[in-house]
N, C-alpha and C positions, 0 to 999 in steps of 0.2 A: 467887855466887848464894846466896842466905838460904832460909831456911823460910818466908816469904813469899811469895817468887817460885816456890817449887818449889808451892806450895797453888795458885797464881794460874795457873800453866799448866796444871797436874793438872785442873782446875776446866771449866778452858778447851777443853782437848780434848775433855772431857767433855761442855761443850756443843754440839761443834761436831757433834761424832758425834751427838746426838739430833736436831739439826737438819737434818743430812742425813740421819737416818732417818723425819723426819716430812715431811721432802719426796718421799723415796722410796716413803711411803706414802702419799700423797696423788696421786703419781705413777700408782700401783698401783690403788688405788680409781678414778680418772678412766680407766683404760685398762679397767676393768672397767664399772665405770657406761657406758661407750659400747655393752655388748653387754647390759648388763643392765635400762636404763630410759634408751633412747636421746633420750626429753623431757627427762629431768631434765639428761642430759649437753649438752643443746642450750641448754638452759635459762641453765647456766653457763661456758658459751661454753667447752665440753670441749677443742676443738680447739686453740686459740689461746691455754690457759691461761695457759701458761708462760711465752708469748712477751711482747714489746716493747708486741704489738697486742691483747694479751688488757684486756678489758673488767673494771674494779676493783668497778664493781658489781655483775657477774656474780659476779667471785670473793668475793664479800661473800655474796652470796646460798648459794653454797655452804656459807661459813661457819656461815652462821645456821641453815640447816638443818641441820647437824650439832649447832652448839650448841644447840638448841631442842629436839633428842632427836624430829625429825618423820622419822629413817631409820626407828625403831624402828615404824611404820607400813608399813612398805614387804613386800612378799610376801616377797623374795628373801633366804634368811638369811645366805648369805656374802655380799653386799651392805652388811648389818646388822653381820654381826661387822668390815667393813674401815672404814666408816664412823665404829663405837663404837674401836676399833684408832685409825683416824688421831686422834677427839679425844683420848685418851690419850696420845698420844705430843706432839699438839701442848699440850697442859697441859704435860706435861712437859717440857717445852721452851723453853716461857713461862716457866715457873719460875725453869727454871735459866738461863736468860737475865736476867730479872731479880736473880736472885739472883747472877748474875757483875757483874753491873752494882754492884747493894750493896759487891761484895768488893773491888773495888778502889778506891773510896776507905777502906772499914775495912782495907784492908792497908797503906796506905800510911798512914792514921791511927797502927793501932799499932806497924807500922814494924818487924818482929818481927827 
């Protein structure tokens, strides 16, 4: 095993963990949003999120409202802090997903 391969799982694990952190906070905020602004959680089809049978345009609309920064309107401020919390983690997440994507063809490029 090279110094290629050891960057390439280091990498790897690294994104798997932020990706099971930004599902676990999205997990978090939907279990919250059902007690906290029970339209908006009906809105995005809160119950069935996860599931097989969860609606993609629902969970888009969720999206958008987080990415559009329209929580930051909302009364409720731990609402706001879990909301501004999940886009951070899902950026971060995007990143390094992409940027694991990059690393493995540059790793096997330079072949170290």
């Amino acid at each position: 095993m090279n110094n290629s391969d050891l960057i390439f799982i280091a990498f790897s694990i690294i994104t798997l963990i932020n990706v099971a952190r930004a599902v676990s906070s999205l997990r978090c905020l939907l279990y919250h949003m059902r007690d906290i602004d029970p339209l908006l959680y009906q809105r995005v089809n809160g119950r069935v999120f996860f599931n097989t049978e969860g609606n993609y345009t629902k969970q888009m609309q969720l999206f958008h409202y987080i990415r559009r920064n329209e929580h930051l309107q909302h009364f409720d401020e731990y609402f706001i802090y879990r909301c501004s919390k999940v886009k951070r983690i899902f950026t971060l997440s995007s990143y390094l997903v992409v940027c694991n994507i990059l690393l493995i063809p540059t790793l096997m490029f330079l072949d170290f």
